[in-house]
C-alpha positions in Angstrom: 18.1 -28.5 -5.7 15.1 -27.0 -3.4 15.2 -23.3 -2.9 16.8 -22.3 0.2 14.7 -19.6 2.4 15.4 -17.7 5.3 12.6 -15.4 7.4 14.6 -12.7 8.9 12.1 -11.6 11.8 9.9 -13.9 12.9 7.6 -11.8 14.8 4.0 -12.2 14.4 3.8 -12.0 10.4 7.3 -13.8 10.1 6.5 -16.8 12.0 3.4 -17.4 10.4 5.0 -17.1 6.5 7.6 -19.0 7.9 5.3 -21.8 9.3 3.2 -21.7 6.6 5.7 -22.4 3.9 7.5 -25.2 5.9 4.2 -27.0 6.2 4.2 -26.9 1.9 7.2 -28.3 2.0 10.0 -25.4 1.4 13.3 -25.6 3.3 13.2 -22.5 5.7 15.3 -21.2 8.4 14.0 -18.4 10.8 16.7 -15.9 12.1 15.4 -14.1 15.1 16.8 -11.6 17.6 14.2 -12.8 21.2 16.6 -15.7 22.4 12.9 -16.7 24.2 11.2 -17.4 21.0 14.2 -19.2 19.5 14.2 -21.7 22.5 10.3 -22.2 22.1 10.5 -22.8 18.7 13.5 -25.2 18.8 11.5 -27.1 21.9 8.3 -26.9 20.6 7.5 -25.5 17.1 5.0 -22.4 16.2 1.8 -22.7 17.4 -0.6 -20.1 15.3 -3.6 -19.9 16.0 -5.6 -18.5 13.1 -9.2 -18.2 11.3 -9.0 -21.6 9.8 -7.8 -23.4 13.1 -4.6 -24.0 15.3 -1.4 -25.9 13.9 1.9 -26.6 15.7 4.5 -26.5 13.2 8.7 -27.4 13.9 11.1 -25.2 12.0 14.5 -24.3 12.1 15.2 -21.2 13.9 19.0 -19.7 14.8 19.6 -16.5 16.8 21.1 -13.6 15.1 24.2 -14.1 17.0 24.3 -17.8 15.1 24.2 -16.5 11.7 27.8 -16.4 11.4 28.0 -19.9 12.0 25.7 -20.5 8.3 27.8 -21.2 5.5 25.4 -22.2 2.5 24.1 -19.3 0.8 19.8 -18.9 0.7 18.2 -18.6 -2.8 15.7 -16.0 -0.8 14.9 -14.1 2.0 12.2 -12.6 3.3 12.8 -9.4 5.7 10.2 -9.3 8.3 11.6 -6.9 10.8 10.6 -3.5 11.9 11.6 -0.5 9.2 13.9 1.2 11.6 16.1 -2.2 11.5 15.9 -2.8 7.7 19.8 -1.9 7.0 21.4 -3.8 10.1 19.1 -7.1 8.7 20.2 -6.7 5.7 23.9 -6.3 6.1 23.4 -9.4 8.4 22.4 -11.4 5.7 24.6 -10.0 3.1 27.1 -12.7 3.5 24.8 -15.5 2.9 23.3 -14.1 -0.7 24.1 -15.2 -4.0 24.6 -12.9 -7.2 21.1 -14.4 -7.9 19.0 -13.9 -4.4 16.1 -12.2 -4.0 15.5 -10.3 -0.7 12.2 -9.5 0.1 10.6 -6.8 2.3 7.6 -7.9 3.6 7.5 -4.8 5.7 5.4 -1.5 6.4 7.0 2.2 5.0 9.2 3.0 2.1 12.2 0.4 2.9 12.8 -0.6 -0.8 15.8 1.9 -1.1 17.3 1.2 1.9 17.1 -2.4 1.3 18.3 -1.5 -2.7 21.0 0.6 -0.8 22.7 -2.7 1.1 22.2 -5.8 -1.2 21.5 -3.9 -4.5 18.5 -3.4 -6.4 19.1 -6.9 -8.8 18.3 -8.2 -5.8 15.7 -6.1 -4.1 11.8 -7.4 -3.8 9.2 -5.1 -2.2 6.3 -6.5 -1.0 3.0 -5.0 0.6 1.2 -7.4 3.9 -2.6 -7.2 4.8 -3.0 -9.4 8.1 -4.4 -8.6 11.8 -1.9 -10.5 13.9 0.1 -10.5 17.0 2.3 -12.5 19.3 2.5 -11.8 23.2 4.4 -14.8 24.3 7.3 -16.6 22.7 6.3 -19.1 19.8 2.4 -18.6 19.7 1.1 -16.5 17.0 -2.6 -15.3 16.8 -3.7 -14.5 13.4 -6.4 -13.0 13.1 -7.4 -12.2 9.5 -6.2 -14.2 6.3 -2.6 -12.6 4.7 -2.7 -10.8 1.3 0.7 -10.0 0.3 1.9 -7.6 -3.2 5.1 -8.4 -4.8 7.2 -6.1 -7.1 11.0 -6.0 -8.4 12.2 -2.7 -8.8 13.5 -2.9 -12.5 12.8 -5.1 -15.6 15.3 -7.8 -14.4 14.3 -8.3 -11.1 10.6 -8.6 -11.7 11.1 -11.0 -14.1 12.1 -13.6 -11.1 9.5 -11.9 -8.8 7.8 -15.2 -9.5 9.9 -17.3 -7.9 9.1 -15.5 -4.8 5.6 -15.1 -5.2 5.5 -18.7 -5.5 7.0 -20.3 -2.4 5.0 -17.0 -0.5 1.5 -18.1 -1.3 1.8 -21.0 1.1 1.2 -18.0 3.4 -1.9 -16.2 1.8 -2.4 -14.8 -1.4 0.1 -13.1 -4.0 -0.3 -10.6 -6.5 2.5 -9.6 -8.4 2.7 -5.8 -9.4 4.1 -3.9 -12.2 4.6 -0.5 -9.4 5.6 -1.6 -6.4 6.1 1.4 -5.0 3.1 2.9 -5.5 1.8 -0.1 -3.9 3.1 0.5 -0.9 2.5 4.2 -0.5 -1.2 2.8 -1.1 -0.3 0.4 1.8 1.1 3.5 4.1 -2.1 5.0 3.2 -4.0 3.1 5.7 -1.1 2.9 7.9 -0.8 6.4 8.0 -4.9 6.8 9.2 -5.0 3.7 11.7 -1.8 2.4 13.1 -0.4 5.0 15.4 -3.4 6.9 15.7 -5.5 4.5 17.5 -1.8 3.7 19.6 -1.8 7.2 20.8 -5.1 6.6 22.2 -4.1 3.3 24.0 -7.4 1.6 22.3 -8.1 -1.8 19.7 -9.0 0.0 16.4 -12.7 -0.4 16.6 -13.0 1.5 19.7 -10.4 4.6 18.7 -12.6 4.8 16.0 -15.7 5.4 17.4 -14.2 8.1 19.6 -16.0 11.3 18.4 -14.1 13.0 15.7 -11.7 10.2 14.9 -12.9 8.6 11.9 -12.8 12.1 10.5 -9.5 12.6 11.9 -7.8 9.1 10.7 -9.5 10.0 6.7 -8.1 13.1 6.7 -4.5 11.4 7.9 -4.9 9.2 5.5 -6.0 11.5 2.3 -2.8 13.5 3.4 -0.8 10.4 2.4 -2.5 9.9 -0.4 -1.9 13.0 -1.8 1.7 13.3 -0.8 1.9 10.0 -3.0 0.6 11.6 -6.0 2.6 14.8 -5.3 5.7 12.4 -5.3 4.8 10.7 -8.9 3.0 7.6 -7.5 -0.4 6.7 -9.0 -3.5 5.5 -6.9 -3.6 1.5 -7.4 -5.8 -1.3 -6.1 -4.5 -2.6 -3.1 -5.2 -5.8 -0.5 -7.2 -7.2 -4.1 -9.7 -4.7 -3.7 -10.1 -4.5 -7.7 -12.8 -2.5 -7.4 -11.8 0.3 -4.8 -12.2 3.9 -6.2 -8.8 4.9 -7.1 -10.1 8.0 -9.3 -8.3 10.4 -6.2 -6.1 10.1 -3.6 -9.2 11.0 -1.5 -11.6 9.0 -2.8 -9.1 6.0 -2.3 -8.5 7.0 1.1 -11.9 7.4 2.1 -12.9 4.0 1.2 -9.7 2.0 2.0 -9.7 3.1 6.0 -13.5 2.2 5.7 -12.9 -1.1 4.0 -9.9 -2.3 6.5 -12.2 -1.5 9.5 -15.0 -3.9 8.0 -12.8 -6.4 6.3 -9.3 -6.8 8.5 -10.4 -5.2 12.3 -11.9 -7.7 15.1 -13.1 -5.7 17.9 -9.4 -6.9 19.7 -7.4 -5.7 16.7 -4.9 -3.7 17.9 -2.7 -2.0 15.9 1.3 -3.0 15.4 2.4 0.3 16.7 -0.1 -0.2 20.2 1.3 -3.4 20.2 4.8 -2.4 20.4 4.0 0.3 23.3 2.5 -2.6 25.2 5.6 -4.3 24.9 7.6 -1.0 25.6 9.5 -1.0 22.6 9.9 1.9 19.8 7.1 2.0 17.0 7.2 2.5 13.3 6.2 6.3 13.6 8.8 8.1 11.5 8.8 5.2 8.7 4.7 6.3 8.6 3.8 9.2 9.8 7.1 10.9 9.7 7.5 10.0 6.0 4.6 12.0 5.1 5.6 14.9 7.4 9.2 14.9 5.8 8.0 14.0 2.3 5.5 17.0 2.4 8.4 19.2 3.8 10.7 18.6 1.0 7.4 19.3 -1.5 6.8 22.5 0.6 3.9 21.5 1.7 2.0 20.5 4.9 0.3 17.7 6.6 -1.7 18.9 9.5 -3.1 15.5 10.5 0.1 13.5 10.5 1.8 16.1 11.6 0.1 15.9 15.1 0.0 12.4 15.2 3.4 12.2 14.8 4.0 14.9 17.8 1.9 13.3 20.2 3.8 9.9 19.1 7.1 11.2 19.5 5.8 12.3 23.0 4.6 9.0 24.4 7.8 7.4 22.9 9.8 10.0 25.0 7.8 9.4 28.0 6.9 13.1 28.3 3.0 12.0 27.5 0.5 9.5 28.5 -1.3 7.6 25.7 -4.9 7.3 26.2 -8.4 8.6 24.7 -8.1 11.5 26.6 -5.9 12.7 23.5 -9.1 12.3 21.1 -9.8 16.4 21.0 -5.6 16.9 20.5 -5.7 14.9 17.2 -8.9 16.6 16.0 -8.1 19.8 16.9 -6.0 19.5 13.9 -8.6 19.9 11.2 -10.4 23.1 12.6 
């Protein structure tokens, strides 16, 4: 019997993986919440355009408000939705596991527990995503970098099947499959926490916020303060995005070269971030799942994070409409380290 996959969110990132692994051949059903994109792609397809060229490719899509109607259980699922909506999807979908799914959360911030928390750990998958990608109109994806992806169970039993995941996902891009997932993805938050709302608070594509003077200083430091709140929390520096041979002897070292290595490897001089994207599109950002986890995480360690604690102000700000996001804000961010 072929495995049965659903791609909760299919966003940017979801409608790709989910494109990509109908093309091989895998039966796969998008759930999506824009009733726009669900008529597009039941009319047309997925278009994606990406490095290696443009494909059109049909799936099966059903609105959340359809998944009621599904009655056959799906042997995996891959969450694909913003962090802030990780325990809503997953209850959605709760129904429609077996004892022996794996749900996978091919998301950005800690959402392994949460996830864990609604469909149990046996079940629970966490995954790490390097891609530069968006989606401005309803089934057109452009993909802009190649998609890495890390895969991890969170006991013995579960990462024993990891496999099975890890298989039918690298029709998207590569897989690795990791013994310590979740120090993976505090490596991931890493370079989330230096790039991805601070070059959205200054309304620019990542190259430019960059450049800004002071802000590659700024967005290492943000992202050595993540790193060390990591290790302060029992993770351990690990190789992510198959850079094998990234310096992981510190949480500073690491940091230092991953931001570097994500600006020359993953950023076009149009990449703009997930969190700029969002604003664009007026809709709330993954700032507390990044920036605020360090914040709070450092809290409860007694500790501070200067850096992330100001991009997370100035965030919280715009979001509230009480600030206007723009490179004007460059000497508020790096006022921080004097």
């Amino acid at each position: 019997m072929d495995t049965r996959i659903a791609v909760l969110g299919t966003g940017a990132n979801g409608a790709a993986i989910a494109a990509a692994m109908t093309r091989a051949g895998h039966d796969v059903t998008c759930v999506e919440q824009w009733p726009a994109h669900v008529e597009v792609i039941r009319r047309e397809g997925v278009t994606i355009h990406s490095p290696s060229g443009t494909t059109r490719t049909p799936l099966n899509a059903v609105h959340l408000a359809e998944v009621a109607t599904l009655r056959e259980p799906f042997d995996i699922v891959f969450v694909v939705v913003k962090g802030y909506d990780t325990r809503w999807a997953c209850e959605l979908i709760l129904p429609l596991l077996k004892p022996t799914s794996l749900v996978v959360g091919v998301q950005n911030g800690m959402t392994v527990d949460d996830m864990a928390d609604v469909v149990g750990v046996d079940r629970t998958v966490g995954c790490v995503i390097e891609v530069a990608a968006n989606m401005f109109e309803p089934g057109v994806v452009n993909q802009q970098t190649e998609m890495w992806f890390a895969l991890g169970g969170l006991n013995d039993e579960v990462q024993a099947r990891v496999t099975q995941a890890a298989e039918v996902l690298s029709a998207a891009g590569e897989v690795d499959v990791v013994d310590d997932i979740r120090s993976s993805k505090w490596m991931k938050l890493v370079a989330n926490a230096a790039e991805l709302v601070t070059s959205a608070i200054l309304d620019l594509p990542l190259l430019e916020a960059i450049a800004l003077p002071g802000m590659h200083e700024f967005m290492t430091e943000t992202g050595k303060e993540a790193g060390r709140t990591a290790v302060a929390l029992g993770h351990k520096v690990v190789p992510i995005f198959g850079m094998d041979d990234i310096d992981t002897s510190s949480p500073d070292a690491f940091a230092t070269e991953l931001l570097d290595r994500v600006l020359t490897d993953y950023s076009l001089p149009d990449t703009r971030t997930t969190v700029l994207q969002d604003w664009m599109k007026g809709r709330r950002a993954e700032i507390e799942e990044i920036n605020g986890l360090v914040v709070g995480s450092q809290r409860e360690l007694g500790g501070r994070a200067p850096a992330n604690e100001i991009t997370l102000l100035l965030a919280r700000q715009i979001e509230a409409g009480e600030l206007t996001a723009g490179a004007h804000l460059a000497e508020r961010l790096s006022s921080a380290l004097s």
